[in-house]
N, CA, C and O of each residue as an XYZ file, in Angstrom:
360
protein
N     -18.892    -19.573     15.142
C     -17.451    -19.443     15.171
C     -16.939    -19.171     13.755
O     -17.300    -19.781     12.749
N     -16.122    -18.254     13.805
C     -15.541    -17.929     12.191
C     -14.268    -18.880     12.104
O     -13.538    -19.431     12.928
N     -14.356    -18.805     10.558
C     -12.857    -19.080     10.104
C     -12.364    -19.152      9.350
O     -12.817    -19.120      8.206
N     -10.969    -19.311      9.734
C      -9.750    -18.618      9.510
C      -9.623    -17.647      7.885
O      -8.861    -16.811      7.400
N     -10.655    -18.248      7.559
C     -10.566    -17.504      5.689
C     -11.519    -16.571      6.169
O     -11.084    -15.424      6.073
N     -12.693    -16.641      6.664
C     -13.712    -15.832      7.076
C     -13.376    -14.569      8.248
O     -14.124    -13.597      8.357
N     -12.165    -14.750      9.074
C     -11.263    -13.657     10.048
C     -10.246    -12.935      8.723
O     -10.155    -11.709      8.665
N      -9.557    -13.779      7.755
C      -8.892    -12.771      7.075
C      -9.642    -12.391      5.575
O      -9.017    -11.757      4.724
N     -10.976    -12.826      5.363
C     -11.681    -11.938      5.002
C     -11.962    -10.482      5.003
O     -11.785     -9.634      4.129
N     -12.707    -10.366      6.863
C     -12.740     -9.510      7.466
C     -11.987     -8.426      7.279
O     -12.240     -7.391      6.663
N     -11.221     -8.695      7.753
C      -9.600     -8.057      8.146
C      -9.331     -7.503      6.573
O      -9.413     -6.275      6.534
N      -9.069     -8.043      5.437
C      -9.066     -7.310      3.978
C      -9.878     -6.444      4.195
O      -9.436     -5.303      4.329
N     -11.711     -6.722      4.336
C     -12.629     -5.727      4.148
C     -11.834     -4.627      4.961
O     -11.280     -3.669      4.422
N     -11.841     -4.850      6.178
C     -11.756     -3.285      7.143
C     -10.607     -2.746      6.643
O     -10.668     -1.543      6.900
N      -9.376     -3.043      5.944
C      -8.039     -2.236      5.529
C      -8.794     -1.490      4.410
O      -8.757     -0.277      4.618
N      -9.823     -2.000      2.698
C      -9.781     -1.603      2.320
C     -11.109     -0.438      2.293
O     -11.445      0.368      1.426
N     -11.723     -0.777      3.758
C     -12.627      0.361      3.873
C     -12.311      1.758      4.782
O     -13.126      2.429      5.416
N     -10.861      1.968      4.631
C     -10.213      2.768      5.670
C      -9.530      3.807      4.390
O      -8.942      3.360      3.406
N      -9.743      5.148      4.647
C      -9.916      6.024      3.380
C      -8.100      6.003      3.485
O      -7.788      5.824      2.307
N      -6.802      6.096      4.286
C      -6.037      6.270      4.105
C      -5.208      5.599      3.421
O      -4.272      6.044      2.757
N      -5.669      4.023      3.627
C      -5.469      2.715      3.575
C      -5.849      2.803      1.586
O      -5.038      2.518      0.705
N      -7.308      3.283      1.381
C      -6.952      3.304     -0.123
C      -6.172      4.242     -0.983
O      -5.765      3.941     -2.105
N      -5.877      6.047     -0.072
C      -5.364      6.322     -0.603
C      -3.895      6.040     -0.915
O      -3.516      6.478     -2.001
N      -3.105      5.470     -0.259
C      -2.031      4.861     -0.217
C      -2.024      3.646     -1.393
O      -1.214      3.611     -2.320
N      -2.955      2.790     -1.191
C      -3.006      2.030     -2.634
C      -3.458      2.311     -3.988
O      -3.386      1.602     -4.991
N      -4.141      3.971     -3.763
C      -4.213      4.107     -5.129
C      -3.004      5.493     -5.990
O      -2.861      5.824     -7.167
N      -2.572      5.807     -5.132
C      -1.167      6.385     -4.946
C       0.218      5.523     -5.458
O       1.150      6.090     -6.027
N       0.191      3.630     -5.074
C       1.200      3.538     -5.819
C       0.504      2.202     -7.137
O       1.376      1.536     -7.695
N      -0.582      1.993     -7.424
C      -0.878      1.165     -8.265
C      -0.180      1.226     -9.296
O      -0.104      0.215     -9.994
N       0.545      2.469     -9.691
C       1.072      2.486    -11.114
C       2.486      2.892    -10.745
O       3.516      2.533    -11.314
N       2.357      3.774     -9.603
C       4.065      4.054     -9.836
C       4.672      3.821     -8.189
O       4.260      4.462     -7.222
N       5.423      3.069     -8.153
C       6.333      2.471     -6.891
C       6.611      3.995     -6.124
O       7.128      4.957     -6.692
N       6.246      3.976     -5.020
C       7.061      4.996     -4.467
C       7.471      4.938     -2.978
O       7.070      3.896     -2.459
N       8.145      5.741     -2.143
C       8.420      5.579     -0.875
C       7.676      6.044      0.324
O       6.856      6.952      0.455
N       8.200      5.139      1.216
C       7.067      5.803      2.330
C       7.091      7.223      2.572
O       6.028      7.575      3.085
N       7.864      8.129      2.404
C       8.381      9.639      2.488
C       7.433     10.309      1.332
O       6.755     11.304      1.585
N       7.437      9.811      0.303
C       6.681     10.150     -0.747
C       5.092     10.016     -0.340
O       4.333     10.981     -0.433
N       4.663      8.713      0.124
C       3.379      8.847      0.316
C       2.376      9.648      1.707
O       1.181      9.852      1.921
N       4.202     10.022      2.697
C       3.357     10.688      3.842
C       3.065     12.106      3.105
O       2.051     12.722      3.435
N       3.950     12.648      2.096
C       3.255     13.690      1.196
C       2.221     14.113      0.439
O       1.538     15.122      0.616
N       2.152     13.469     -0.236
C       1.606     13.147     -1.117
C      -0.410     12.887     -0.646
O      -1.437     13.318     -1.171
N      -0.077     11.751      0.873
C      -1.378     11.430      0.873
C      -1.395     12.336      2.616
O      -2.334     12.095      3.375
N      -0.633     13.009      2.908
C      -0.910     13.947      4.355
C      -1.079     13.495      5.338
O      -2.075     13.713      6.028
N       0.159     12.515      5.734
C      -0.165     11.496      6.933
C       0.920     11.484      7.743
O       1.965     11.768      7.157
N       1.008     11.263      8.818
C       2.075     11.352      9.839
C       3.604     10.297      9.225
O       3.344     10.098      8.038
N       4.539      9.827      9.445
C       5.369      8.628      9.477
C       4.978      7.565      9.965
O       5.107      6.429      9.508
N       4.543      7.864     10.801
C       4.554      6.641     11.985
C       3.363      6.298     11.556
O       3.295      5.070     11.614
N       2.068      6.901     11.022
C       1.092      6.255     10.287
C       1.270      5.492      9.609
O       1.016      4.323      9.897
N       1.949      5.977      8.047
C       2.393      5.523      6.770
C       3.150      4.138      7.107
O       2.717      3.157      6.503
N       4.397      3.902      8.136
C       4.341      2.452      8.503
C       3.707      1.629      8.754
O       3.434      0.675      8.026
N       3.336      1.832      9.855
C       2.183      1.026     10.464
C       0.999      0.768      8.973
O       0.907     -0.427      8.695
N       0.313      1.523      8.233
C      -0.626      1.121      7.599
C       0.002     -0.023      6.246
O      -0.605     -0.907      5.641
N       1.338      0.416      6.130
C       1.881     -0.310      4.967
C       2.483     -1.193      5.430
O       2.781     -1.746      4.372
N       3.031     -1.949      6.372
C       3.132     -3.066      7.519
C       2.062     -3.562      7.557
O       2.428     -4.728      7.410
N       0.571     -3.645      7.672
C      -0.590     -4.150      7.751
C      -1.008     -4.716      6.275
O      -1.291     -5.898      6.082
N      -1.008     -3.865      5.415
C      -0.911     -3.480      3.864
C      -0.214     -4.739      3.338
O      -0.826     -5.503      2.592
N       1.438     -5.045      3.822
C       2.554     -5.760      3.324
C       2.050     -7.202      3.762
O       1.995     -8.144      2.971
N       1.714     -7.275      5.009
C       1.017     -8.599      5.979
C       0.008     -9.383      5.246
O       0.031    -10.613      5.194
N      -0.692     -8.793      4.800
C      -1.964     -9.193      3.851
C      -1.715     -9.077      2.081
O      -2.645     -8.911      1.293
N      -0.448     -9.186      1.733
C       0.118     -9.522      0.567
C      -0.449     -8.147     -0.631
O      -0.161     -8.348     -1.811
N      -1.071     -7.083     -0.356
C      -2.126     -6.008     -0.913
C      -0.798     -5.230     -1.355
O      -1.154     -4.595     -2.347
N       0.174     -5.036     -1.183
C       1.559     -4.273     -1.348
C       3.017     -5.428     -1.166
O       3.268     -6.456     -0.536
N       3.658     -4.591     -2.057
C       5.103     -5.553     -2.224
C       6.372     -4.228     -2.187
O       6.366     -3.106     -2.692
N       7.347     -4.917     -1.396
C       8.281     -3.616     -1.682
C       9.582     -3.821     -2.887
O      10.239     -4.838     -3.111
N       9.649     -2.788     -3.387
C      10.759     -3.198     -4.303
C      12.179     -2.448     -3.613
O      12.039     -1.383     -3.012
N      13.200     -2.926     -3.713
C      14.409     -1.838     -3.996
C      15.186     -2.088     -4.602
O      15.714     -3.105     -5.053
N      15.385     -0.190     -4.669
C      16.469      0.321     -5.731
C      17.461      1.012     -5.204
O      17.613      0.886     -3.989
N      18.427      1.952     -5.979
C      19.345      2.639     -5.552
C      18.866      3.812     -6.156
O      18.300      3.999     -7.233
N      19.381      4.955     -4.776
C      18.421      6.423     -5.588
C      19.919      6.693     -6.263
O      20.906      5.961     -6.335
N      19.678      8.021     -6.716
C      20.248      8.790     -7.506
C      22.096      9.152     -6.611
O      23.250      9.353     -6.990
N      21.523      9.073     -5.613
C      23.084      9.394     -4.404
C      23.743      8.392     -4.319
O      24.871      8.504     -3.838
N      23.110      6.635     -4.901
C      23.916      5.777     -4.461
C      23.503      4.713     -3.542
O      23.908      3.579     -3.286
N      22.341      5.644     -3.045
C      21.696      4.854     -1.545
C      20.341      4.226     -1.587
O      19.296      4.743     -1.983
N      20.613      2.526     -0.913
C      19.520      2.033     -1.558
C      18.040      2.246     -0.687
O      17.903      2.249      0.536
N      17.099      2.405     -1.632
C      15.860      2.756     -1.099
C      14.693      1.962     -1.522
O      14.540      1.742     -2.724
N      13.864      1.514     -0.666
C      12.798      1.161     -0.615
C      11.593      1.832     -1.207
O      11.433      3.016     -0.910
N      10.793      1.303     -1.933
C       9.289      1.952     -2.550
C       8.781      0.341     -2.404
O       9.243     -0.781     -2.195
N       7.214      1.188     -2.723
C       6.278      0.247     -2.615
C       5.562      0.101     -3.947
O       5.720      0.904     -4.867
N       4.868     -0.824     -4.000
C       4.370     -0.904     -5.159
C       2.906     -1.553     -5.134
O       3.037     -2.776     -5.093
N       1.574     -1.177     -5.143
C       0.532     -1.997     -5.014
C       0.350     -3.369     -6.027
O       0.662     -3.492     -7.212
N      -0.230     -4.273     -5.161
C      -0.493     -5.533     -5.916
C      -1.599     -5.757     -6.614
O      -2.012     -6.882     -6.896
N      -2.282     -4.405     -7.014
C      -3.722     -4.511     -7.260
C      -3.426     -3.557     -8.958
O      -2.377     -2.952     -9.180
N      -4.420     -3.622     -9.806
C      -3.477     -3.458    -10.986
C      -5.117     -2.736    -11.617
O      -6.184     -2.856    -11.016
N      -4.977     -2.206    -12.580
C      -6.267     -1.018    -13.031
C      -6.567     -1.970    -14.405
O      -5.603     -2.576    -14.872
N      -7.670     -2.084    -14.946
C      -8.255     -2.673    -16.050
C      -8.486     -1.363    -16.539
O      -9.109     -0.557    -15.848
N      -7.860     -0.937    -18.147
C      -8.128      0.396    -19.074
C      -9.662      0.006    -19.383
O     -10.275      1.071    -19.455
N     -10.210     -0.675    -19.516
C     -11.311     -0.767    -19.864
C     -12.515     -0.722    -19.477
O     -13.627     -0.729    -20.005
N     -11.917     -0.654    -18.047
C     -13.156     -0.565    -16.859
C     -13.412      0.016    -16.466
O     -14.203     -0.168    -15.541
N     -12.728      1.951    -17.010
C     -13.034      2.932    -16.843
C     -13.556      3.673    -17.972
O     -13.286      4.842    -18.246
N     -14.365      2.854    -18.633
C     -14.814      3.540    -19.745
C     -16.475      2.860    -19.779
O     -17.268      3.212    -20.652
């Protein structure tokens, strides 16, 4: 019988072994952006891009910020919770 740390173990592994799932987190690690932005950007339906960043948001892996765009109107971006070490690419 599993548990409960060992089911949301799991559940991390399979989000971050799902290629859309990382491109979406490595899309906003540095720069916040919106779900509109990332169905571009990463070539994915809407109704995908929710749903995966709803799953994403559930498991604390993404945070949303908002702002007000440029028209006035406030908008939602995302922002990954996972952060790049400069040094660990060298």
């Amino acid at each position: 019988m599993l548990e409960v740390r060992d089911e949301t173990n799991k559940e991390i592994q399979d989000l971050l072994s799902d290629n859309t799932n990382r491109m979406i987190l490595q899309s906003i690690i540095t720069t916040p952006k919106s779900t509109s932005q990332l169905c571009i950007e990463c070539n994915i339906p809407t109704s995908t891009a929710y749903r995966k960043m709803q799953k994403l948001s559930e498991h604390k892996m993404i945070r949303k910020i908002g702002t007000i765009n440029e028209s006035g109107k406030r908008e939602i971006l995302y922002k990954s919770n996972f952060f790049v070490l400069k040094n660990a690419l060298k």
